[in-house]
N, C-alpha and C positions, 0 to 999 in steps of 0.2 A: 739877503742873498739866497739864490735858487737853490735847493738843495740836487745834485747831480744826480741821475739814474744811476743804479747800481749796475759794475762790469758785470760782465761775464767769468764765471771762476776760470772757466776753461782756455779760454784767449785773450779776455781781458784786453778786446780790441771795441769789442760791441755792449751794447747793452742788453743787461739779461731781460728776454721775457716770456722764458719759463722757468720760473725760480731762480735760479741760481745760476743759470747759462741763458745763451741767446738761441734763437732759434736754426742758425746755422750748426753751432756746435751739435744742438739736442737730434739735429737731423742727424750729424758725421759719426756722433758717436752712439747713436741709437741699440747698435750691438756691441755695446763696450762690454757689456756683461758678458756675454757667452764668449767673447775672445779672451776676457780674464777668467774665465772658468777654464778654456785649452788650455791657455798657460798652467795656471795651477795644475792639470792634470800632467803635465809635461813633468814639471817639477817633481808633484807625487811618485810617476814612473821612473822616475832619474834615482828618490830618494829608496825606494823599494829597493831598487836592484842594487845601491850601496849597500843596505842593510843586510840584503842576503849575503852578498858578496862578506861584506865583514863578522858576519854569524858561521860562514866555512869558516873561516878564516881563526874565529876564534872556537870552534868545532876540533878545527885542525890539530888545535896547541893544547888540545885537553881542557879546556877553559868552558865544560859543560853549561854551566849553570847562564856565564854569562852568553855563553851564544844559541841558550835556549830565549832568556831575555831578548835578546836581538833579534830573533826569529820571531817570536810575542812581538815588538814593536815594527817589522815587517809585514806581518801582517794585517795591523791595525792600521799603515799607510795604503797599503793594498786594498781594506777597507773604505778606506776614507774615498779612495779613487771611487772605486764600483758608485758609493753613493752620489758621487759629483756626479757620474755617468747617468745614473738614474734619474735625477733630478733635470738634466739636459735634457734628455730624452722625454720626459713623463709633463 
């Protein structure tokens, strides 16, 4: 018995042949990457401004220590943003 070409991971309509996908998919989804990097950067921006928002918040209630912690981890999402930025860009 023939052994059948491998699908497509992506649609699993066609046969892959580039790698792993077919060459319809590898065309549509050529800029899968940078459209999953927006996102991500969407999300980062989302989770900063929680963290700020909940670093007043625990600022507010006397809760020094921990809402310096949460300011430290605002930060470092903040971070992580810029460098996705950079990395698009560069």
């Amino acid at each position: 018995m023939p052994k059948a070409a491998p699908r497509c991971l992506r649609c699993a309509e066609r046969a892959a042949t580039k790698g792993w996908q077919c060459a319809a998919c590898a065309e549509s989804f050529a800029d899968w990457a940078a459209r999953d990097w927006d996102g991500a950067l969407a999300v980062l921006d989302e989770q900063a401004r929680w963290l700020a928002k909940s670093a007043d918040r625990l600022d507010g209630a006397g809760f020094w220590a921990a809402a310096k912690a949460v300011w430290h981890a605002a930060e470092t999402v903040e971070e992580l943003a810029r460098a996705i930025e950079e990395h698009q860009s560069g």
